[in-house]
Jmol script that loads the backbone (N, CA, C; Angstrom):
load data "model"
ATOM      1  N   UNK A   1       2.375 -45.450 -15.362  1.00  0.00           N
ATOM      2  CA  UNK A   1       1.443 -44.354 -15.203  1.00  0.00           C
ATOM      3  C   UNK A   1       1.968 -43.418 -14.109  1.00  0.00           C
ATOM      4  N   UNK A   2       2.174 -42.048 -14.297  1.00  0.00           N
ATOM      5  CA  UNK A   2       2.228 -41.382 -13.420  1.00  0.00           C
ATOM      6  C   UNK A   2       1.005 -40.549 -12.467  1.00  0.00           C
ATOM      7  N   UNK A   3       1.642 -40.607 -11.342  1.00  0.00           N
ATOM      8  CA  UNK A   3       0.615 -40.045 -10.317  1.00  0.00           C
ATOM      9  C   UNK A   3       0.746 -38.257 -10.451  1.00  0.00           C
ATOM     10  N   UNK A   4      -0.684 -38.138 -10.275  1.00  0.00           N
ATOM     11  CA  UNK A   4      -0.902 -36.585 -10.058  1.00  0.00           C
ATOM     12  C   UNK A   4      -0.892 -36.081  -8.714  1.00  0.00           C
ATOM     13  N   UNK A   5       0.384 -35.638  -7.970  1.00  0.00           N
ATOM     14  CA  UNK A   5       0.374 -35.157  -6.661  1.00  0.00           C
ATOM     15  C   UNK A   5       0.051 -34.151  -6.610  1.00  0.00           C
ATOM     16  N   UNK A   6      -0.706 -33.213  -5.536  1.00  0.00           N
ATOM     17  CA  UNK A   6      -0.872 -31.956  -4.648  1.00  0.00           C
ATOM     18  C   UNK A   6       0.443 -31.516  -4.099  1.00  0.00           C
ATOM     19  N   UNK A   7       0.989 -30.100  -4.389  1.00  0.00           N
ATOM     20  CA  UNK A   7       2.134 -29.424  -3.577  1.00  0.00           C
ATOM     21  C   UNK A   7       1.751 -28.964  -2.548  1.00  0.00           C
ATOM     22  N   UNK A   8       0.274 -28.902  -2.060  1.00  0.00           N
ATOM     23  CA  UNK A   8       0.232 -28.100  -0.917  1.00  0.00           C
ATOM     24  C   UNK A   8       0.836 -28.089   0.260  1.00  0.00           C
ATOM     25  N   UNK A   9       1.330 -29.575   0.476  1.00  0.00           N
ATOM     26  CA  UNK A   9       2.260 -29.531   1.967  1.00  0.00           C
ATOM     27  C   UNK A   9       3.664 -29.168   1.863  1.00  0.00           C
ATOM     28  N   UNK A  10       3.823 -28.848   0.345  1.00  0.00           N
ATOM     29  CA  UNK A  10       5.188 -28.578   0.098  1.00  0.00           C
ATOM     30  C   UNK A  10       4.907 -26.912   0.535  1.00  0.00           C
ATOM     31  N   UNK A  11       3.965 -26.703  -0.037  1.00  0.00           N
ATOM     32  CA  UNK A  11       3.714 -24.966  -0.407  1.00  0.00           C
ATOM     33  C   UNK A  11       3.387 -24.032   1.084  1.00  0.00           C
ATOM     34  N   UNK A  12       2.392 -25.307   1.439  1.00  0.00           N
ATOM     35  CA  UNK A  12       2.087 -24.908   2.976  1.00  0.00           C
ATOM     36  C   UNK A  12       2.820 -25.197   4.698  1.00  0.00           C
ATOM     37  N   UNK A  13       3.803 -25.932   4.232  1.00  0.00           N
ATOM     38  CA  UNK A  13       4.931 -26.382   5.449  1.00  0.00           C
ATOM     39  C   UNK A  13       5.781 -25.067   5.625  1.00  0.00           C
ATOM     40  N   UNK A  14       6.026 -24.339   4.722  1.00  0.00           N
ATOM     41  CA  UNK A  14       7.151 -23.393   5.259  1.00  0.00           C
ATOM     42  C   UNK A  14       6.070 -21.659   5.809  1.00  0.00           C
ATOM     43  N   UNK A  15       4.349 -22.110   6.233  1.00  0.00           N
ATOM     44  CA  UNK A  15       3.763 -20.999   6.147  1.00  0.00           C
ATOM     45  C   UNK A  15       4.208 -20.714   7.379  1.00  0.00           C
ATOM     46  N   UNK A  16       4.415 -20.836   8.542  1.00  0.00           N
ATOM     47  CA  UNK A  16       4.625 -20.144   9.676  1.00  0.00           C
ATOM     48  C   UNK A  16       6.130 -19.564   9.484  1.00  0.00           C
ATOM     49  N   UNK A  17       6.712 -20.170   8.301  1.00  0.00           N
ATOM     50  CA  UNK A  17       7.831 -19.060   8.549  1.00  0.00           C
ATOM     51  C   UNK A  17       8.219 -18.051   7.539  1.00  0.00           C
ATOM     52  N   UNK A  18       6.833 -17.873   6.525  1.00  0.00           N
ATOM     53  CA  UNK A  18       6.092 -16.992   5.647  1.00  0.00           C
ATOM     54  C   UNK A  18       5.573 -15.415   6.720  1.00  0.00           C
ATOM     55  N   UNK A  19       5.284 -15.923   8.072  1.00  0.00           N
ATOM     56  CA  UNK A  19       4.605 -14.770   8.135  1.00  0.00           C
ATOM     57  C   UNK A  19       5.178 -13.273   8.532  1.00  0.00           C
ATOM     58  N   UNK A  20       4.269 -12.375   8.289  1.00  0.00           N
ATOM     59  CA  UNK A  20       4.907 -11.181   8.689  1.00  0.00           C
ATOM     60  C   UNK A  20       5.187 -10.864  10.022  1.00  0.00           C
ATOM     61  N   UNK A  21       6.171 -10.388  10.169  1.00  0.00           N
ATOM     62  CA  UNK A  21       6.969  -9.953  11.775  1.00  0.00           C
ATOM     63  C   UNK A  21       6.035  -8.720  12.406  1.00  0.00           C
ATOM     64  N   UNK A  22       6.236  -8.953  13.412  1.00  0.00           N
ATOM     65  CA  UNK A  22       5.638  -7.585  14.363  1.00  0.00           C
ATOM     66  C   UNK A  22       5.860  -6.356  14.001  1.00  0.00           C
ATOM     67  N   UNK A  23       7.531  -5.892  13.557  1.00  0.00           N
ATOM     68  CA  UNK A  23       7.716  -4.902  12.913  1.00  0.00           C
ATOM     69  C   UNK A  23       7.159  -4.315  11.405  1.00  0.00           C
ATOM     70  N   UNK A  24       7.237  -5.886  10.844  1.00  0.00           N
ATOM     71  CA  UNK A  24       7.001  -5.732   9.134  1.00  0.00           C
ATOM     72  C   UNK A  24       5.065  -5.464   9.205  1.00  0.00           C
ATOM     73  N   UNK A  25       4.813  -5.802  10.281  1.00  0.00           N
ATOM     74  CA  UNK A  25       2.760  -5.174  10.225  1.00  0.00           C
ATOM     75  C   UNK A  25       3.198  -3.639  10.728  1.00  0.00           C
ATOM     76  N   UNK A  26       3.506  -3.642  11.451  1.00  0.00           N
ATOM     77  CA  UNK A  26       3.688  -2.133  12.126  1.00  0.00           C
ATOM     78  C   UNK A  26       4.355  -1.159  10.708  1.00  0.00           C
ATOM     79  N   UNK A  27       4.901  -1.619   9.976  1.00  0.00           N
ATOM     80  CA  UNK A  27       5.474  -0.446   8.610  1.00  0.00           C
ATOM     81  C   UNK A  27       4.511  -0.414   7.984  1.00  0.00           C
ATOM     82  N   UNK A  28       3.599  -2.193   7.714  1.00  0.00           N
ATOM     83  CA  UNK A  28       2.836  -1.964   6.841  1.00  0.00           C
ATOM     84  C   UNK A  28       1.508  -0.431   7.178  1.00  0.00           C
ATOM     85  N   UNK A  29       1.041  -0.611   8.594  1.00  0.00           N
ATOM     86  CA  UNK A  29       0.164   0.153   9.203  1.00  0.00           C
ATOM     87  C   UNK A  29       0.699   1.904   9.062  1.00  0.00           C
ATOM     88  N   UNK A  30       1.715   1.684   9.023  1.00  0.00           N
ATOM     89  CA  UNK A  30       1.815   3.063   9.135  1.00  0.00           C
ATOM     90  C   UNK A  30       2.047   3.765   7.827  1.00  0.00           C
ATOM     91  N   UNK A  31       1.942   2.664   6.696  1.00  0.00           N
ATOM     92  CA  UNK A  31       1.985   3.028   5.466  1.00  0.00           C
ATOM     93  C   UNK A  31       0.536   3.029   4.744  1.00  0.00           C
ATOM     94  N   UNK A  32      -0.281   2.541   5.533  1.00  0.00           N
ATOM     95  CA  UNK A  32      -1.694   2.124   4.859  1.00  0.00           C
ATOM     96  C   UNK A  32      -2.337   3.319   4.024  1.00  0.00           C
ATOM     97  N   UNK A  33      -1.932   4.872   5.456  1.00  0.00           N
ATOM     98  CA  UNK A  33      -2.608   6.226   5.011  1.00  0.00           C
ATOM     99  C   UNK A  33      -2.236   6.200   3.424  1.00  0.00           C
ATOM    100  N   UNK A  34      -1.405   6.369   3.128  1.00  0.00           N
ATOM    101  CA  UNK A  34      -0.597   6.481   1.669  1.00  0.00           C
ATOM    102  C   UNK A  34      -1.026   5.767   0.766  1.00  0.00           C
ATOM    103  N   UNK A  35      -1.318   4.387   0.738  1.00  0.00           N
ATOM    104  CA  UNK A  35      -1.797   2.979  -0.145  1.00  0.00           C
ATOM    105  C   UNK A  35      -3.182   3.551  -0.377  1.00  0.00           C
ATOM    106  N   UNK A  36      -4.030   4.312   0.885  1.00  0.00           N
ATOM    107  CA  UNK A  36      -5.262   4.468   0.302  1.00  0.00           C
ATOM    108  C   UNK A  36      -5.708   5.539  -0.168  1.00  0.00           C
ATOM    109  N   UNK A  37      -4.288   6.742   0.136  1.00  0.00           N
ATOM    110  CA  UNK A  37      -4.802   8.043  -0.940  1.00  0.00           C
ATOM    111  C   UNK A  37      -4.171   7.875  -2.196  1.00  0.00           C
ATOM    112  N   UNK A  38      -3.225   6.719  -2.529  1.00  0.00           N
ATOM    113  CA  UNK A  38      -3.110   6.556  -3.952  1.00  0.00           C
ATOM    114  C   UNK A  38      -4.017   5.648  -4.572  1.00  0.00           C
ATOM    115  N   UNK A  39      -4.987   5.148  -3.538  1.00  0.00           N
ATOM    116  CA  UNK A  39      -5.883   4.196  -4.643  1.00  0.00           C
ATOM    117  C   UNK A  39      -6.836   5.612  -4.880  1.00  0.00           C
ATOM    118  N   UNK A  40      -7.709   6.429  -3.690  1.00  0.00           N
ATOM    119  CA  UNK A  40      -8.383   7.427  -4.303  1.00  0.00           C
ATOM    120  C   UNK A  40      -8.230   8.794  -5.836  1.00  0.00           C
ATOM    121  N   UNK A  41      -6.316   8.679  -5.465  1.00  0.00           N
ATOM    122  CA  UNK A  41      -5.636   8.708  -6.545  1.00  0.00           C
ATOM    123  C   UNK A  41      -6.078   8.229  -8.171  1.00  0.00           C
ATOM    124  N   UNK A  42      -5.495   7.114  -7.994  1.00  0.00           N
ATOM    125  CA  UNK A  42      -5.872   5.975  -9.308  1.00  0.00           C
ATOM    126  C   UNK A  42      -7.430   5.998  -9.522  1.00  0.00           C
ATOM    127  N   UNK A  43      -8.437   6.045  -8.476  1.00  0.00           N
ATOM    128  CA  UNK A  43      -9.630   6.260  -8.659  1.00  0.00           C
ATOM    129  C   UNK A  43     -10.141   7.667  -9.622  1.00  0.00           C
ATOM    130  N   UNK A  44      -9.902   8.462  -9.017  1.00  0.00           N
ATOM    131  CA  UNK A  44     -10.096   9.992  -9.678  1.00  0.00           C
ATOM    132  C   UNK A  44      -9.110   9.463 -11.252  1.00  0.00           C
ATOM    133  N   UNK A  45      -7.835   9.147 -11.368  1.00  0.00           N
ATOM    134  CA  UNK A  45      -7.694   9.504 -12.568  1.00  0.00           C
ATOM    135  C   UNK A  45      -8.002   8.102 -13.557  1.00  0.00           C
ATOM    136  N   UNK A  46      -9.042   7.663 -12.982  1.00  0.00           N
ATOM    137  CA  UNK A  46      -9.813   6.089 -14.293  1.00  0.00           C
ATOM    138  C   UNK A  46     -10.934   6.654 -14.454  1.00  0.00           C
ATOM    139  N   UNK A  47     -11.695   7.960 -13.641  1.00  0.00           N
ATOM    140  CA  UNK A  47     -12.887   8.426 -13.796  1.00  0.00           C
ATOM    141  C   UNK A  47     -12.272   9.397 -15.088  1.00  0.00           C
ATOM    142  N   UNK A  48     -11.467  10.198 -15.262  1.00  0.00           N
ATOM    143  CA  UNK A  48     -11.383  10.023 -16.529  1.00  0.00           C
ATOM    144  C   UNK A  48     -10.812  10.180 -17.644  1.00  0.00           C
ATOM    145  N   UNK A  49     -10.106   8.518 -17.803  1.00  0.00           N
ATOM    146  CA  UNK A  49      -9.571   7.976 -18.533  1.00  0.00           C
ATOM    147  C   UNK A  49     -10.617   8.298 -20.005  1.00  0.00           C
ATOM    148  N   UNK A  50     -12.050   8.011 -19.771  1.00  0.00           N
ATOM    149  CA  UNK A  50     -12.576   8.051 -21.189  1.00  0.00           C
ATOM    150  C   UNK A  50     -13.635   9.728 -21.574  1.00  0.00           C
ATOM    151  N   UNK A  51     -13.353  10.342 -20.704  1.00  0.00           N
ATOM    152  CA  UNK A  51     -14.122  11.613 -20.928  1.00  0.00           C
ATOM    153  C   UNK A  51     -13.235  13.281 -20.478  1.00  0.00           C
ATOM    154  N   UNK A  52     -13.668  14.036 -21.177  1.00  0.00           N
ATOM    155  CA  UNK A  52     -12.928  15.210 -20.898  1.00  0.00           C
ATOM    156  C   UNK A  52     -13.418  16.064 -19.741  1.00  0.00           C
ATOM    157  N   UNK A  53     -12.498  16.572 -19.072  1.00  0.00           N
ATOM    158  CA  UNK A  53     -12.338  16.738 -17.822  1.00  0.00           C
ATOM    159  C   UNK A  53     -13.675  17.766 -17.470  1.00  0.00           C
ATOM    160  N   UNK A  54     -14.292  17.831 -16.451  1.00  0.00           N
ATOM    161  CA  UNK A  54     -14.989  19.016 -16.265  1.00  0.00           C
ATOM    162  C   UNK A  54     -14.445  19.688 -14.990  1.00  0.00           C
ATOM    163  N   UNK A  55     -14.870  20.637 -14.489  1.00  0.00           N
ATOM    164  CA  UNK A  55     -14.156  21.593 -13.379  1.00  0.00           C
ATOM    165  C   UNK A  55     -14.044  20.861 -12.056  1.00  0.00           C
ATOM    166  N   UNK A  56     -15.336  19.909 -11.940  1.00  0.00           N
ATOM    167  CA  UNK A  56     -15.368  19.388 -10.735  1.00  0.00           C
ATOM    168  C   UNK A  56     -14.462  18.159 -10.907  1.00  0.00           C
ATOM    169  N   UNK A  57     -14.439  17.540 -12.180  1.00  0.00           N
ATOM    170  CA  UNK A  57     -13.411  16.321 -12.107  1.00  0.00           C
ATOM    171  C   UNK A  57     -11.971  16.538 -12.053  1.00  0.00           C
ATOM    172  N   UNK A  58     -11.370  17.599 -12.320  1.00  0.00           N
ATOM    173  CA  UNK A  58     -10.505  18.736 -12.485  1.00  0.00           C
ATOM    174  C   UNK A  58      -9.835  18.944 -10.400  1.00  0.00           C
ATOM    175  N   UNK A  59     -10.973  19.615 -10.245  1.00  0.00           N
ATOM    176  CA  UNK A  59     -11.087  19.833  -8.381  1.00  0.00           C
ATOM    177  C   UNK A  59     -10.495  18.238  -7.798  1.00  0.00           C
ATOM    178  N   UNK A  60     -11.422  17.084  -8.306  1.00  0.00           N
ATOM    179  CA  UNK A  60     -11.295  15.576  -7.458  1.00  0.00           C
ATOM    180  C   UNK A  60     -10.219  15.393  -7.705  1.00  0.00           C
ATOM    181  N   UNK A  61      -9.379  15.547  -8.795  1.00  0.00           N
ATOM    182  CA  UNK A  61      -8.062  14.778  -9.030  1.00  0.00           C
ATOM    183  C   UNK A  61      -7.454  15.763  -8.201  1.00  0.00           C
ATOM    184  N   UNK A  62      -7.211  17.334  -8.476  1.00  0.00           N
ATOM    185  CA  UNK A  62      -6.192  18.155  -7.236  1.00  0.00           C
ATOM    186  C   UNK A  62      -6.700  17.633  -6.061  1.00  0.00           C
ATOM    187  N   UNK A  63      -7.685  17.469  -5.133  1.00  0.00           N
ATOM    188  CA  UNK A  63      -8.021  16.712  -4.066  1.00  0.00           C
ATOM    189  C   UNK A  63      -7.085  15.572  -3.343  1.00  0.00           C
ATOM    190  N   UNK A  64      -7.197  14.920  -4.268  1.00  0.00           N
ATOM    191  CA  UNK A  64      -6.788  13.319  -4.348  1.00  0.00           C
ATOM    192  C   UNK A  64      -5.535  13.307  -4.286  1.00  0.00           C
ATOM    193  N   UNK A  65      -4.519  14.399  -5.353  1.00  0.00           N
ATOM    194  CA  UNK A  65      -3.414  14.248  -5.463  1.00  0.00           C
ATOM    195  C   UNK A  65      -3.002  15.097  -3.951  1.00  0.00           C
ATOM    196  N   UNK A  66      -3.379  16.450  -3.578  1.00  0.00           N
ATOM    197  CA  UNK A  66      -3.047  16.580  -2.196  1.00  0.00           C
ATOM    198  C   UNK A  66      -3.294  15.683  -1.127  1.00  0.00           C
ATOM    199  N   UNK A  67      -4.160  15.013  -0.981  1.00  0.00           N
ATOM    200  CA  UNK A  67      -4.163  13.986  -0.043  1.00  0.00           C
ATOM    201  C   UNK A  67      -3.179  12.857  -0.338  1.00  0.00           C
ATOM    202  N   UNK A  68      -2.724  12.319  -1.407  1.00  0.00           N
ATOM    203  CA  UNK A  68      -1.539  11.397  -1.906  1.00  0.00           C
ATOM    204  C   UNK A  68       0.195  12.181  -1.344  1.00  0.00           C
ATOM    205  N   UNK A  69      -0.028  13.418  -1.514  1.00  0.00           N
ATOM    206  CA  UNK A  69       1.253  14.183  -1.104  1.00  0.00           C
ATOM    207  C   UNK A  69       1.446  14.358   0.412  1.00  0.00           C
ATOM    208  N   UNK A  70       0.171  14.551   1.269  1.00  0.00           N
ATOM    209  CA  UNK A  70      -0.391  15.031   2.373  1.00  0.00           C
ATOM    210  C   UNK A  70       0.201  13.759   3.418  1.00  0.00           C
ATOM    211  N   UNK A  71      -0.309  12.879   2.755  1.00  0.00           N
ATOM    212  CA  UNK A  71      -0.297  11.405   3.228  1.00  0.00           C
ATOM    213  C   UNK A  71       1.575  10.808   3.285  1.00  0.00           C
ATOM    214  N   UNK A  72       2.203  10.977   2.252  1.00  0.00           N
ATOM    215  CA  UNK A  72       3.761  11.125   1.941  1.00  0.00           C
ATOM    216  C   UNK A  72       4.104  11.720   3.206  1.00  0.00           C
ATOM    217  N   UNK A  73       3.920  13.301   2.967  1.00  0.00           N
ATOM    218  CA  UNK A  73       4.609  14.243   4.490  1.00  0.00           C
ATOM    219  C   UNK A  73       4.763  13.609   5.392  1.00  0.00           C
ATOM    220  N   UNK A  74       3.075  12.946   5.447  1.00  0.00           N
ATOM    221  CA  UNK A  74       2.715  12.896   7.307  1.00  0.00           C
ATOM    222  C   UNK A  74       3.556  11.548   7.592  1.00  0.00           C
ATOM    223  N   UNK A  75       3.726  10.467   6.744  1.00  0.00           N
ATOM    224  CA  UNK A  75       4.611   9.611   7.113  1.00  0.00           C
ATOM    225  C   UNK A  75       6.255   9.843   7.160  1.00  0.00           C
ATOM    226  N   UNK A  76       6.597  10.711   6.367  1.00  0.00           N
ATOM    227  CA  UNK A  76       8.392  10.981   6.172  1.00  0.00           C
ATOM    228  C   UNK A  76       8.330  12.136   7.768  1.00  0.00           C
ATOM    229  N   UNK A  77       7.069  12.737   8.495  1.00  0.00           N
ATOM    230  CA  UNK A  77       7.670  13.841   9.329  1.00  0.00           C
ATOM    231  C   UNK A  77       7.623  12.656  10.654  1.00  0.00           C
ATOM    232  N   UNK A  78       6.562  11.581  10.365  1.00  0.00           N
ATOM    233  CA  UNK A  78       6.403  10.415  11.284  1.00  0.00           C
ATOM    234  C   UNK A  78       7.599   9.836  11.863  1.00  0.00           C
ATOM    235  N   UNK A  79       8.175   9.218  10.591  1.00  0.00           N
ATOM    236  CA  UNK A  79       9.753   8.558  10.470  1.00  0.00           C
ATOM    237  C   UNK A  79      10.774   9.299  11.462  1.00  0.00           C
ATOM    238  N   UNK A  80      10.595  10.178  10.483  1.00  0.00           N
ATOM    239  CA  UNK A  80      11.675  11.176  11.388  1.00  0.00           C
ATOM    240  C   UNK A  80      11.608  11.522  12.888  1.00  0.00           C
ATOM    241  N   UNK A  81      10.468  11.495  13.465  1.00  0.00           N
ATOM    242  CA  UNK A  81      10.150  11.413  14.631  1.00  0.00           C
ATOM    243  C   UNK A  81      10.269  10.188  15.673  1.00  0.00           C
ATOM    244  N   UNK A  82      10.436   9.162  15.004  1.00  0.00           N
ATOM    245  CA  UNK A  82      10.100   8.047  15.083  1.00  0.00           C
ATOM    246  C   UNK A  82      12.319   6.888  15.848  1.00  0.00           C
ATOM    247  N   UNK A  83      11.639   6.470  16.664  1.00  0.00           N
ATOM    248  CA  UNK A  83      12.684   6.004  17.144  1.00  0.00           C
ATOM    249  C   UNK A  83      13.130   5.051  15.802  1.00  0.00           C
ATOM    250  N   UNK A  84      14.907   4.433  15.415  1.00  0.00           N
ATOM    251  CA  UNK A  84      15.106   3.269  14.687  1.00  0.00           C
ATOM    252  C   UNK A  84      15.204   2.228  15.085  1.00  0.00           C
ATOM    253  N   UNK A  85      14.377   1.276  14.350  1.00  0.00           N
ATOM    254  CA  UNK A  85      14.086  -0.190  14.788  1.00  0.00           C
ATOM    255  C   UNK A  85      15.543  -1.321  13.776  1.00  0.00           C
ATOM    256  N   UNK A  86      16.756  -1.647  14.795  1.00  0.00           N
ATOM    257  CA  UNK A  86      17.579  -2.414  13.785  1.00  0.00           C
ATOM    258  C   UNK A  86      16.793  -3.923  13.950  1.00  0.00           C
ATOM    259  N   UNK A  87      17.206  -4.068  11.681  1.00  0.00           N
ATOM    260  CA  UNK A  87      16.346  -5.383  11.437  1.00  0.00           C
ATOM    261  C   UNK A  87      15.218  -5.118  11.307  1.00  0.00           C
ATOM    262  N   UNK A  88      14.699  -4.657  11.083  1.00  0.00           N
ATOM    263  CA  UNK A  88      13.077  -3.876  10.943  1.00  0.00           C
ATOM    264  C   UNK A  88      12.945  -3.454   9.457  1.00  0.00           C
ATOM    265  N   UNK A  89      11.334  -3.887   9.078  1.00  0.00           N
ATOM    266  CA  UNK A  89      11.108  -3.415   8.182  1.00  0.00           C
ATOM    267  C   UNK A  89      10.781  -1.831   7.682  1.00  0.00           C
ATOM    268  N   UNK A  90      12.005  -1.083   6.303  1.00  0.00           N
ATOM    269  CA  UNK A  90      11.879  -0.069   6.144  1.00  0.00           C
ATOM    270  C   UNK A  90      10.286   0.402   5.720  1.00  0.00           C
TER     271      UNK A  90
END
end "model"
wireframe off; spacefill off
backbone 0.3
color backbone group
């Protein structure tokens, strides 16, 4: 008869050296602006996926998409400003 083992100590022994680095939170943070004007993004364009556009739904998506572009800039003029970290997450 075989035994039914749990991997978790297999899965969970290597977690402290799973985690994210000081640098790799700090990219993530400074990328967040962007992650959340493309979800408002993806939001505006599932509103509508099943109906035809009206002026104001028309307005939300240009909105959304300038804030998705807005959000791009402000991090690439960031970067550029921004001292380089070697070994660091891009």
């Amino acid at each position: 008869m075989s035994h039914i083992v749990t991997v978790q100590d297999a899965v969970t022994a290597f977690a402290d050296f799973m985690e994210p680095t000081a640098v790799e939170l700090e990219a993530i943070e400074w990328e967040m602006p962007i992650v959340l004007a493309d979800v408002g993004l993806l939001d505006a364009y599932i509103v509508l996926l099943d109906q035809v556009p009206a002026e104001v739904d028309e307005r939300r998506l240009r909105r959304a998409r300038h804030r998705a572009l807005a959000a791009r800039v402000a991090l690439a003029d960031r970067v550029a400003g921004a001292p380089r970290v070697v070994g660091g997450a891009a």
